[in-house]
C-alpha positions in Angstrom: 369.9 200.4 44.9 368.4 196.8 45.4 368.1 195.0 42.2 364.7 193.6 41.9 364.7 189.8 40.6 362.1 188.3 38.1 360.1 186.1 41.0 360.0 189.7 42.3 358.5 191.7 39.4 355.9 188.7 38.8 354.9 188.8 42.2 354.6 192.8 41.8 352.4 192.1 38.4 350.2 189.3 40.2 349.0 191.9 42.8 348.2 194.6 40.8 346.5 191.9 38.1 342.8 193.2 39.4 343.2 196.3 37.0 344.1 194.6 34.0 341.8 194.4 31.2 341.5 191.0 29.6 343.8 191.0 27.0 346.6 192.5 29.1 345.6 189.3 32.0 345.5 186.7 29.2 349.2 188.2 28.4 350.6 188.1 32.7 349.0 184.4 32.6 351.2 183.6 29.7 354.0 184.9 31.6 353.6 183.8 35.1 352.8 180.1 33.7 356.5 180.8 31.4 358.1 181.7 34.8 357.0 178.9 37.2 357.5 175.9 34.4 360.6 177.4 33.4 362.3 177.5 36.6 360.7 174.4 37.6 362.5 172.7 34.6 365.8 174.7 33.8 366.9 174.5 37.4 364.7 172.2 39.3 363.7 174.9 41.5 359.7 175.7 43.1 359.2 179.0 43.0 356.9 179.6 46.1 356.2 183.0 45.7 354.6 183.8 42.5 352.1 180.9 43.9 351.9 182.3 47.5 350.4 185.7 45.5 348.4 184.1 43.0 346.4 182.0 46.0 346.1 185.6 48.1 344.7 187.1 45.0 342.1 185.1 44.2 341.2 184.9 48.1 341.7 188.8 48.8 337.6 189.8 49.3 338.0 192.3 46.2 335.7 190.6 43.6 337.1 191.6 40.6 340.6 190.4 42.1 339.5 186.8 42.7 338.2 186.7 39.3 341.5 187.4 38.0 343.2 185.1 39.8 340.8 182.6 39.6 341.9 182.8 35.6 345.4 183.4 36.3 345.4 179.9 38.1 342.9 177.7 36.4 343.2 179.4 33.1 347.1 180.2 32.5 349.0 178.3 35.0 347.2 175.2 35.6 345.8 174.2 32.1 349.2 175.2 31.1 350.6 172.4 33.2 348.1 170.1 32.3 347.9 170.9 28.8 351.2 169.5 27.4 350.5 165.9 29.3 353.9 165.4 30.8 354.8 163.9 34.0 357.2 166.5 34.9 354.7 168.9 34.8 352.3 166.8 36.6 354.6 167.1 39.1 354.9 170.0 39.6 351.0 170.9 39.6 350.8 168.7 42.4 353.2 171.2 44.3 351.5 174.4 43.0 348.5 172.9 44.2 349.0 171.4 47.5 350.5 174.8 48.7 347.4 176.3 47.2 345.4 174.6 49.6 347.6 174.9 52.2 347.1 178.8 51.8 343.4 178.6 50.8 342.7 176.0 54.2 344.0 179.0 56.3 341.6 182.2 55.3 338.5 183.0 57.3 335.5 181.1 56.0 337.8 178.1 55.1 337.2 176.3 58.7 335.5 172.9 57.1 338.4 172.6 55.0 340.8 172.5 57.5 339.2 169.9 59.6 338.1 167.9 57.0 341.6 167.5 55.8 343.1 167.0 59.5 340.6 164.3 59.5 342.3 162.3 56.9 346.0 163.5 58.4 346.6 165.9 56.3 348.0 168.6 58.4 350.3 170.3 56.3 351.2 170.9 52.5 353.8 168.2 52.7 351.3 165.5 53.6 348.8 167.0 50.8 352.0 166.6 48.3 353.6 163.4 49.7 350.1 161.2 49.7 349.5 162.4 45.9 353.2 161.4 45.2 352.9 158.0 46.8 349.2 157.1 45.0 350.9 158.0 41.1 353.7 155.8 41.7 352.4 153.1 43.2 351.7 149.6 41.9 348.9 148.8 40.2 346.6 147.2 42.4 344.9 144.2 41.7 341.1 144.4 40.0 338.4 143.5 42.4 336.8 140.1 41.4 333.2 140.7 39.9 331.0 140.6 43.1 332.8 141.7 45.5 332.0 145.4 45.7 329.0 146.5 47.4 329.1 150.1 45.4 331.5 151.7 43.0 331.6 155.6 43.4 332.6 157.6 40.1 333.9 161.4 40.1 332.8 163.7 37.1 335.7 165.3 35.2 333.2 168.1 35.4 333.0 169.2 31.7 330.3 167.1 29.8 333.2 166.9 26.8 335.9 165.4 29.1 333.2 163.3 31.1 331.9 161.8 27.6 335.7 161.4 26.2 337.1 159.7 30.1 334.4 159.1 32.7 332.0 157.0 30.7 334.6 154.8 29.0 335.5 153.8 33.1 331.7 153.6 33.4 331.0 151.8 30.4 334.0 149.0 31.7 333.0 148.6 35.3 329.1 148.1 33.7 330.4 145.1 32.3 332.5 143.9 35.0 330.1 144.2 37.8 326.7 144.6 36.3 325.3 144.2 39.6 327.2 146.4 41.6 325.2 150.1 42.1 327.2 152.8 40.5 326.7 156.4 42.2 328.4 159.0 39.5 329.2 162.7 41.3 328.4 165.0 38.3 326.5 168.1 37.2 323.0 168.0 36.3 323.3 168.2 32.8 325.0 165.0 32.5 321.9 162.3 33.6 320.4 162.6 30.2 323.2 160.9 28.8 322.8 157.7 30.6 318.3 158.1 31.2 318.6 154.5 29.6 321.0 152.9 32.6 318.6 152.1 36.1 322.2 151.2 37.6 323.9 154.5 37.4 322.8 156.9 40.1 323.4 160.4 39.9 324.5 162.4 42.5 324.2 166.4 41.6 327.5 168.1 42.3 327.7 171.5 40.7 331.5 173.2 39.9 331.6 176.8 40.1 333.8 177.7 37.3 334.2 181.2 38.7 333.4 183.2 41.9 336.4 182.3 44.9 339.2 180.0 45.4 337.8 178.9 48.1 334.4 178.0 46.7 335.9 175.3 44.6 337.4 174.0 46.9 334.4 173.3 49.9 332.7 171.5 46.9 335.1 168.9 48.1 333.8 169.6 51.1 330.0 169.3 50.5 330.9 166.1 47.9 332.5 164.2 51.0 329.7 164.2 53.8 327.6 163.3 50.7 330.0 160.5 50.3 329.9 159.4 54.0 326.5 158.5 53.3 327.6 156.0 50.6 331.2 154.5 52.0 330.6 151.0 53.8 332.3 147.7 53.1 333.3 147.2 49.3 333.1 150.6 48.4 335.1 151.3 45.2 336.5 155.1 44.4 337.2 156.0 41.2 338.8 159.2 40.2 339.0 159.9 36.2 341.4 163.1 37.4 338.9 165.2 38.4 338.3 168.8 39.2 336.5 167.4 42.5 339.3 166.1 44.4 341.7 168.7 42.3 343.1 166.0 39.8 343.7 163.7 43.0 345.3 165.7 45.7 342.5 166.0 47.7 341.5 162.2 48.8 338.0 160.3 48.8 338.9 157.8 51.3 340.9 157.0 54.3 341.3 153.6 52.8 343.4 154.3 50.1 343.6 150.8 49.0 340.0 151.3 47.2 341.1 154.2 45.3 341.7 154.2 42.0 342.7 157.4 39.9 343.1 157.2 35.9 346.3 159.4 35.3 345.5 161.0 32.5 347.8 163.8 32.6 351.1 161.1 32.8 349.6 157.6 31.4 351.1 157.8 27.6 353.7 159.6 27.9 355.7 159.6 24.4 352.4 158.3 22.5 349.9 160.2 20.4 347.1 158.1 22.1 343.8 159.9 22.5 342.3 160.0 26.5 339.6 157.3 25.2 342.3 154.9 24.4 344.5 155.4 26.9 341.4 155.3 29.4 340.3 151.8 27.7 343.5 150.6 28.4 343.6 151.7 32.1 340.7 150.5 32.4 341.1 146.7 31.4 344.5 146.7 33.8 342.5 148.3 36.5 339.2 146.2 36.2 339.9 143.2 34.4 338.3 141.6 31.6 339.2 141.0 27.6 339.6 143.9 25.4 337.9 147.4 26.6 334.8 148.8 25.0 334.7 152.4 23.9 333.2 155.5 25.6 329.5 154.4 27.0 326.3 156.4 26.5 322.6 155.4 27.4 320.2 158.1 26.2 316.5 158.3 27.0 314.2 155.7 25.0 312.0 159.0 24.5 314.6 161.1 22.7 315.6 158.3 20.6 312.1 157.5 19.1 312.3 162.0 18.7 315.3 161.6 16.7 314.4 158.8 14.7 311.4 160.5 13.9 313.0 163.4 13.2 316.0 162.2 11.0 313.2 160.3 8.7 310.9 163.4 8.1 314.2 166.2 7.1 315.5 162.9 5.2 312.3 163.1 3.1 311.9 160.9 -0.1 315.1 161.5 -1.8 316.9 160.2 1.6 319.2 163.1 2.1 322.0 163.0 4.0 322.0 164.6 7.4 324.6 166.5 9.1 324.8 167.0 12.5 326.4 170.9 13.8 327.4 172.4 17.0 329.7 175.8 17.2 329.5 175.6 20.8 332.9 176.5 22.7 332.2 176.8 26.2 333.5 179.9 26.9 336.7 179.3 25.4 337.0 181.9 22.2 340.3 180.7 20.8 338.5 177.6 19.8 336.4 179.5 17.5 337.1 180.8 13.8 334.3 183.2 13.4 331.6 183.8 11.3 332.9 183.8 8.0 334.0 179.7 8.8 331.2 179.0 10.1 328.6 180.6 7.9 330.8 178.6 5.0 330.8 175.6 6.5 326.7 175.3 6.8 326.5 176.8 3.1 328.6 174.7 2.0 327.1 171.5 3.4 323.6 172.6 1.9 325.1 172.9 -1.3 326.5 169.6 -1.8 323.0 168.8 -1.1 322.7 167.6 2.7 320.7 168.8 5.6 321.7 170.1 8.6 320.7 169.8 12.7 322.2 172.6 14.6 322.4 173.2 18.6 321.6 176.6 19.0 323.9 176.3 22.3 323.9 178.4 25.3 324.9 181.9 26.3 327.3 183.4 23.9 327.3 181.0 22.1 323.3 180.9 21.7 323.5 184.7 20.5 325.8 184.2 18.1 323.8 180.8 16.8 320.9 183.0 16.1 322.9 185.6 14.2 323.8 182.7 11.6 319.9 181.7 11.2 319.2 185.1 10.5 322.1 185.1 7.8 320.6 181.5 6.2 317.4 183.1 6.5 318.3 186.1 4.1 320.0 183.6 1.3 316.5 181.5 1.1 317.6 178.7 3.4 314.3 177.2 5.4 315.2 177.3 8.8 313.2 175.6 11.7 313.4 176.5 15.4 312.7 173.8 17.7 313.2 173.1 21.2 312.1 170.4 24.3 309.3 167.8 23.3 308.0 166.6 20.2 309.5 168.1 16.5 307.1 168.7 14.1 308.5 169.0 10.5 305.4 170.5 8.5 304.7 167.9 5.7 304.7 170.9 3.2 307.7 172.5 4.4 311.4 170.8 3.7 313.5 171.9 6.0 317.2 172.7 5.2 318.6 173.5 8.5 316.5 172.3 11.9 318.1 174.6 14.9 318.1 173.0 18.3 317.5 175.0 21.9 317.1 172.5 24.3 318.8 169.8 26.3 321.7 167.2 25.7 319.9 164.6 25.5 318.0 165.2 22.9 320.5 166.7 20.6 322.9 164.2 21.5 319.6 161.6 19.3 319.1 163.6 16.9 323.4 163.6 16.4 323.0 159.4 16.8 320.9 159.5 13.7 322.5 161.6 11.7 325.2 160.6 8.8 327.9 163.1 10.5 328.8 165.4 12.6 330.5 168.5 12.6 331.9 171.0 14.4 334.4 172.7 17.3 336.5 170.6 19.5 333.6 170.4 22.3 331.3 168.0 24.3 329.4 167.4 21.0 332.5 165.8 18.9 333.0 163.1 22.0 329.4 162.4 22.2 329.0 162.1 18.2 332.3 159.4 18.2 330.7 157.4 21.5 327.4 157.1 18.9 330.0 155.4 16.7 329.1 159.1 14.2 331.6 160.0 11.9 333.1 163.1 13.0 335.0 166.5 11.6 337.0 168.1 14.4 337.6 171.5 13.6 340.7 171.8 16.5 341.9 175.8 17.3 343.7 177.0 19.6 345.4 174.4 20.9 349.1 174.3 22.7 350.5 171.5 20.3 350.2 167.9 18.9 350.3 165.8 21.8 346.9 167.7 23.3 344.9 167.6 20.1 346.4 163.6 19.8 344.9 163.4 23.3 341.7 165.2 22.6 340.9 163.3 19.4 337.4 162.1 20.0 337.9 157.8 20.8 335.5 156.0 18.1 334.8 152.8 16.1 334.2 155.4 13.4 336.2 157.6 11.4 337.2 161.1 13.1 338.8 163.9 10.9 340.8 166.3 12.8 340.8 169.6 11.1 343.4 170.7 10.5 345.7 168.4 11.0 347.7 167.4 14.4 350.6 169.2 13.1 349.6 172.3 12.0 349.4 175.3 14.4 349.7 178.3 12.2 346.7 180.3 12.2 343.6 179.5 10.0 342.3 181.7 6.9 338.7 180.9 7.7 337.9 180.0 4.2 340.5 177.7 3.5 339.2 176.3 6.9 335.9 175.9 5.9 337.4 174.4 2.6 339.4 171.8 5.0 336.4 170.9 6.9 334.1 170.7 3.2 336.8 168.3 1.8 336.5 165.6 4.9 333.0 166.2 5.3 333.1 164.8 1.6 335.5 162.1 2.1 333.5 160.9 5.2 330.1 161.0 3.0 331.3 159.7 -0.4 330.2 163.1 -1.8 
């Protein structure tokens, strides 16, 4: 009787992933991440064929099988590589990758990725691996002398968090360098009301679908590069923060790699607890020139800042209260959140040392859940007030405890600028907050370890309180939590 070995079964449990329920995927993502980093670092061996199965599952043409590998890939095995910040592992996400594309460049409907990547020689899975290889361990390249560059193009990191935390401290350091130089930034919508204020940074829409086919995230490359042929001409600078776009770098923006530049944020630090800001500062003033770097950059609309001042002065009322600033968005991601009973004693517990609160409703999920909590405040005599885009009117006659916010960044990123604080989950929210020079309470869950929390700690000229600490990773009694949280929200206030 053959003997069937473990790259076997996990090949055998990757194809018949489609009929697992959630819980029983999250558990074969664990596993199938364990397997490939585990072999890839105990022997030095590349397992090819758990990766070969997870590619023809999420390209198969059965929906709910591309949706679970989709997660098996992005979810388990690539975050997992990414996660822990080690350029062993970077390595070898570059190999799971470039044979991902490899297999993804070769299924029907697939034909503009294929050429466009023989275009730049890039027949085979080799030349995909070898030209990321050469561009992480090459020199650094000399920063291009202020007015030289006719246009400086800027990828998104495609989450508004990571784009806040990375992309704008890059932004924020070529502004100053070449203040005359148009910047084109490649992001989603959502992000051009955080820089409304800045005429010299274009924004050029590029939405990520974060589910649906391989394949699909892929041709955004696609689409992003004839875009991109439109803007190349003499002097054009690339600049990759390791985005999802180009794959974290393996699929290139140039033929000219000489005026590509790609923050490695995954390798850059090894050993250190430096957070991404820092280490992106410091990239940054190697990479661009110029004294000391300046922290994450932000540039909201004129319009919502005279809103939020207005605002903050009205709930601040005679007495001056303090005002705390709220989101318990999590993107999706549910092992950042402690529940209810945290969250409900976090707000109650800010009203009662005598503060007032601005809370972002959120979206989706986390919108429904938002709305459960008014309803809760509502029933223990807390005045709630709804409000969403335009003007915020704060009866004169009615003090307002907590104001709830459903509308757009922008304007909940002001009303966050004026406020004392913020609080809340590791999210978009905490980065934004700490680039407003905000104090901030991280309430960090779910996390794989120190060194990612260390790098996720929001970058700021003002104090940031990661709750709980780096070190801990036991799991949270949601009152002692909201205790935790209380105490530095406290400390941070004087209360």
């Amino acid at each position: 009787m053959t003997r069937i070995t473990p790259e076997q079964q996990t090949v055998r449990e990757i194809s018949a992933a489609a009929d697992l329920d959630a819980a029983a995927l999250a558990d074969l993502g664990g596993r199938v991440a364990r397997f490939v980093i585990d072999r890839f670092v105990n022997t030095g061996e590349y397992p090819r064929a758990p990766v070969d199965a997870l590619s023809g599952l999420a390209s198969s043409g059965d929906s709910g099988a591309e949706a679970a590998g989709g997660t098996l890939i992005f979810t388990h095995l690539v975050e997992g590589l990414s996660d822990q910040f080690s350029p062993l592992l970077a390595d070898l996400y570059d190999r799971v990758f470039a044979q991902i594309i490899q297999h993804q460049r070769q299924i029907p409907g697939a034909g503009e990725l294929d050429e466009r990547l023989r275009a730049f020689g890039l027949s085979t899975e080799e030349d995909i691996y070898s030209r990321r290889l050469a561009i992480r361990h090459r020199g650094v390249p000399q920063p291009p002398a202020p007015g030289s560059l006719g246009r400086i193009v800027v990828l998104s990191r495609v989450t508004l968090g990571a784009d806040v935390a990375v992309t704008s401290v890059l932004l924020g350091r070529l502004r100053e360098i070449h203040p005359d130089t148009p910047i084109t930034l490649i992001a989603p919508r959502r992000i051009r009301e955080l820089f409304a204020q800045d005429p010299g940074i274009e924004i050029l829409e590029s939405p990520y679908p974060r589910r649906g086919p391989l394949v699909d995230r892929l041709l955004v490359w696609v689409r992003m590069m004839k875009s991109i042929g439109t803007l190349e001409g003499p002097g054009t600078l690339f600049v990759d923060p390791d985005s999802r776009l180009t794959q974290l770098g393996l699929l290139p923006l140039t033929r000219n790699d000489a005026m590509y530049r790609i923050f490695e944020s995954r390798t850059l630090g090894a050993g250190t607890e430096a957070c991404l800001g820092q280490l992106a500062a410091d990239w940054a003033a190697r990479t661009f020139g110029g004294p000391e770097s300046p922290g994450p950059y932000i540039r909201l609309g004129a319009n919502h800042i005279e809103i939020g001042k207005a605002t903050a002065g009205r709930m601040r009322g005679s007495g001056g209260r303090r005002i705390v600033a709220i989101s318990f968005g999590v993107g999706g991601n549910t092992d950042k959140r402690s529940g209810d009973v945290f969250e409900r004693g976090l707000v109650l517990g800010i009203l009662a040392q005598g503060h007032r609160i601005v809370l972002d409703l959120g979206i989706d999920s986390d919108l429904e859940r938002s709305r459960s909590l008014l309803a809760e405040l509502r029933a223990q005599g807390v005045r709630v007030l709804e409000a969403g885009p335009g003007r915020i009117d704060i009866p004169g006659d009615m003090p307002v405890d907590v104001l709830a916010w459903d509308g757009g960044v922008g304007q909940f990123s002001a009303l966050v600028r004026e406020a004392d604080l913020y609080a809340g989950y590791d999210s978009a929210f905490q980065h934004i907050a700490a680039a407003l020079d905000v104090p901030v309470v991280a309430v960090v869950l779910g996390s794989p370890g120190p060194v990612f929390r260390a790098r996720w700690t929001p970058y700021s000229e003002a104090p940031v309180r990661v709750v709980p600490s780096l070190y801990t990773q036991d799991p949270e009694d949601p009152e002692d939590l909201a205790a935790r949280a209380l105490d530095s929200v406290s400390e941070l206030l004087g209360a």
